[in-house]
C-alpha positions in Angstrom: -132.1 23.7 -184.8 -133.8 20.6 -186.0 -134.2 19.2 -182.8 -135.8 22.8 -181.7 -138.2 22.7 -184.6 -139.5 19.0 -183.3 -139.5 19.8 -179.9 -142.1 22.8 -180.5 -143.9 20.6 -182.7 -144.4 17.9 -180.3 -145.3 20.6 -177.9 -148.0 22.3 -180.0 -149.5 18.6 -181.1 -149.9 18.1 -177.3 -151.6 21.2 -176.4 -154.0 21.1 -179.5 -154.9 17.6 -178.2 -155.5 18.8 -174.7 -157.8 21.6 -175.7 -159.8 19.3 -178.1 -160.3 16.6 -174.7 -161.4 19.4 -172.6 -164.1 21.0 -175.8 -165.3 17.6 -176.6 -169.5 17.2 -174.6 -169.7 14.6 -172.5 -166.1 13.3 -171.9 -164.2 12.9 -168.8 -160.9 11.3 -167.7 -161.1 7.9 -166.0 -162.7 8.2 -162.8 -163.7 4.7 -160.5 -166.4 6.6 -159.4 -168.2 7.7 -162.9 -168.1 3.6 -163.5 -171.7 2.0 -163.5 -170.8 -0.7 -160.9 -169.3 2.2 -158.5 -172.8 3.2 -156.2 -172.0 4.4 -152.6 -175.2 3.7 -150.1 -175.2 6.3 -147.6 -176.8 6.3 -143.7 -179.6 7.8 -144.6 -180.8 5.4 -147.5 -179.5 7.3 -150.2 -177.2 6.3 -152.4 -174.8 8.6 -155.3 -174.5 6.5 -158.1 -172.2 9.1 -161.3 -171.3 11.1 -159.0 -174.7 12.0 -158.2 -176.4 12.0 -154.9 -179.7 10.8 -155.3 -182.0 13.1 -153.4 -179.4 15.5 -153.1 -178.1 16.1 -156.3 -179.9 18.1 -158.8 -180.4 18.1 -162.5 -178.9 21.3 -162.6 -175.9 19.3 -161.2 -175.8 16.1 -163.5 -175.5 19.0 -166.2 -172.5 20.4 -165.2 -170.7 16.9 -163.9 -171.6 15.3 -167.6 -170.1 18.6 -168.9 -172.8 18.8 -171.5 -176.4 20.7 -171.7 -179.4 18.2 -170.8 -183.0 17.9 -173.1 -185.5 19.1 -170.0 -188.6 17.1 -170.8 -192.1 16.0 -169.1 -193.7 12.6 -170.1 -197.3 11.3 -169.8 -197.8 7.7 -170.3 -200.9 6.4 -172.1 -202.0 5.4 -168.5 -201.5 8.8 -167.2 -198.0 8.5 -165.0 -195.8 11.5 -165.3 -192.4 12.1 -165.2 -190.1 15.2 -165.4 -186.7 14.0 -166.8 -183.0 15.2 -168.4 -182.2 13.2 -171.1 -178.3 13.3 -172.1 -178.3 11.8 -175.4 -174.7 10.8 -175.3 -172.5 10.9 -172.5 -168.6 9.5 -172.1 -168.2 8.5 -168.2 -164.7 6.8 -167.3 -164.5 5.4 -171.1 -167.7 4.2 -171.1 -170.2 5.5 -174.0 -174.1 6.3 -172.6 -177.4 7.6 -172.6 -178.6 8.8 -169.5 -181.9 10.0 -168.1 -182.3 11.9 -164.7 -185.5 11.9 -163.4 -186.7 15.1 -161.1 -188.3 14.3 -157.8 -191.5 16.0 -157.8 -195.2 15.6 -156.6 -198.1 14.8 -158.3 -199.2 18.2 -157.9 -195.7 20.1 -158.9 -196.1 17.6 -162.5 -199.8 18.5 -163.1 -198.7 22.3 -162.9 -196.0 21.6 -165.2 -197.8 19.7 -167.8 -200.8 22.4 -168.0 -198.2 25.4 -168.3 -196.6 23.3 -171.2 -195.8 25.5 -174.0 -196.4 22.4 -176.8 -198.0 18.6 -176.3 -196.8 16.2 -179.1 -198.6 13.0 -178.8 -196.8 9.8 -179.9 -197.4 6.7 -182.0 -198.3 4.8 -178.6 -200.2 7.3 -176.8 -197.6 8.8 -174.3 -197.6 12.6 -174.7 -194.2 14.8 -174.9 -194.9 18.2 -173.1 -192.1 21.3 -174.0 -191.9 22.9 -170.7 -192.5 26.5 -169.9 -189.0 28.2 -169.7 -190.0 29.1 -166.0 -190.8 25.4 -165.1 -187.2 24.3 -166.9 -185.4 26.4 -164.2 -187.1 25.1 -161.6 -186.3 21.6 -162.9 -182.9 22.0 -163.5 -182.6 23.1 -159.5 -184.8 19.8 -158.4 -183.1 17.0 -157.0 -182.8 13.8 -158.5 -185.0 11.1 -157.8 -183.7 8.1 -159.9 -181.0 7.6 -163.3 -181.3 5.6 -166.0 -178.4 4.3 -167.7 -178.3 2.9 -170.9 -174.6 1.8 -171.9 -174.1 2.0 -176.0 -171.4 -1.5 -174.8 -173.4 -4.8 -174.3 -173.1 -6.0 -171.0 -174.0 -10.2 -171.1 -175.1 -12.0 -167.8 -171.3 -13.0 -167.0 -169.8 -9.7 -166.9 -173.1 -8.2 -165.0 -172.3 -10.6 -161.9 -168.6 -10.3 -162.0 -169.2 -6.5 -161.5 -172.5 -6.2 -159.3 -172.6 -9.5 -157.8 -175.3 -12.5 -157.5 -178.6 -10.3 -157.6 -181.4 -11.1 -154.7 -183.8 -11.9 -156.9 -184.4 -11.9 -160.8 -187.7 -11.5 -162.4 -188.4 -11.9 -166.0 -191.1 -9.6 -167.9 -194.2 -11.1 -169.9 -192.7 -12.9 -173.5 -189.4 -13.8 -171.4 -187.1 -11.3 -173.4 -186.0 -9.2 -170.7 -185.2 -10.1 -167.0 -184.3 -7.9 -164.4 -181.9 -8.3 -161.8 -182.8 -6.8 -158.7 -180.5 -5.4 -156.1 -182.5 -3.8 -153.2 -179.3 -3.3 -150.7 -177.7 -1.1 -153.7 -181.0 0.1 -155.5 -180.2 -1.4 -158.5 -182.2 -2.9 -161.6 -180.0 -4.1 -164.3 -182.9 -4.8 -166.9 -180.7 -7.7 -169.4 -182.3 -8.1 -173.0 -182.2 -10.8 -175.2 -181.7 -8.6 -177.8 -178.6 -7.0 -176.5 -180.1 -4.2 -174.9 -179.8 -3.4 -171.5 -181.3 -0.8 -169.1 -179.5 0.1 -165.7 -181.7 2.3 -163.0 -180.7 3.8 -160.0 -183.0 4.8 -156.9 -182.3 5.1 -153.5 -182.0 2.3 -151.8 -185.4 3.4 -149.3 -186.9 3.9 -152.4 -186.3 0.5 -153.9 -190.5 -0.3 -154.0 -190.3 2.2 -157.0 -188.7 0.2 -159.2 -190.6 -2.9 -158.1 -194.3 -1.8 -158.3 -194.1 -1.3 -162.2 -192.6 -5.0 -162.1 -194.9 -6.6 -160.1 -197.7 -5.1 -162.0 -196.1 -7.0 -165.3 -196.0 -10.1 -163.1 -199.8 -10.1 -162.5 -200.0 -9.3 -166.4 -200.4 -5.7 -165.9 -198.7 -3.9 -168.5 -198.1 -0.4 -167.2 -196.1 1.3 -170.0 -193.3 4.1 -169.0 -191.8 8.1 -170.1 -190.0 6.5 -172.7 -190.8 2.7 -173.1 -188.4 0.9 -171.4 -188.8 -2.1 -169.1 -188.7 0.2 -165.7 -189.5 3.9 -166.6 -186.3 5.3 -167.9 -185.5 6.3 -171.3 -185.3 4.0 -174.7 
């Protein structure tokens, strides 16, 4: 009877602890393919990086993947540049603790819509303005393909354990002050932006769309300092 008593016991501890894993936001079992280094380039010059198809994929998507609701937001840089993004404030991929921001591929022309039908504009300490979207225009964004992902790991990744897991980049370039250098793989369309002070910033684009992430940097290389959505070193979220 003992043995009866501890058998349903163990039983009951197990299933308790399978339906806490499956309520928890965020969390997933180890999959290869959620890990950071794991991108697949496709014919076409597209590449799914999360298990996200860039191009393909929508926002709409990444939420239900990441099993957790996304923040729909547009940004407007001091300098003007727009972006529609999902921010996922904290995201468990494969093991690996996250922030993540999807960016929405749209036009110049679908962003300016978006930003005049914004329901509130809260302007920030640096200029950049922080527009609520119309409930209409977050529908839409949530079924808009993804143009780019930002990945910000909460685990310090140093220079050593970035080449053993993406490789010898093509070519590294450092931003003005020398605190942040960015390791530049075209062929995967990767930037893995490494911080001196710990923090580092990985985005995603197709690899045909590679001269995205580069124009912000060259700019900085002519001393040019463009400013981003959400202030970090290529356009992604802080």
């Amino acid at each position: 009877m003992r043995e009866r008593y501890l058998l349903l016991g163990v039983l009951t501890f197990s299933l308790l602890a399978i339906i806490v894993a499956m309520l928890v936001p965020g969390r997933q079992d180890h999959r290869p393919e959620m890990l950071p280094w794991a991108i697949t380039v496709h014919e076409d010059g597209t590449s799914t990086a999360f298990g996200l198809h860039l191009g393909h994929s929508t926002l709409g998507d990444a939420e239900q993947l990441f099993q957790t609701e996304v923040e729909l937001i547009l940004f407007q840089s001091p300098q003007g540049r727009r972006a529609a993004e999902g921010y996922f404030d904290g995201v468990t991929l494969s093991g690996l603790a996250a922030k993540l921001v999807v960016e929405a591929a749209l036009s110049e022309a679908e962003l300016q819509g978006m930003f005049e039908r914004g329901v509130r504009i809260a302007t920030m300490g640096d200029g950049s303005r922080k527009v609520t979207l119309h409930p209409d225009d977050s529908a839409r964004l949530r079924a808009t393909p993804i143009a780019s992902l930002t990945y910000l790991p909460r685990t310090h990744l140093d220079e050593a354990l970035v080449e053993k897991r993406f490789g010898v980049p093509e070519r590294k370039l450092n931003e003005p002050g020398g605190e942040v250098v960015h390791w530049l793989y075209p062929e995967r369309g990767l930037d893995v932006a490494i911080s001196a002070g710990g923090k580092e910033v990985l985005q995603y684009v197709s690899p045909r769309d590679f001269s995205r992430l580069m124009a912000p940097l060259l700019e900085q290389q002519r001393g040019v300092t463009l400013g981003c959505a959400q202030c970090t070193p290529v356009g992604g979220a802080a």
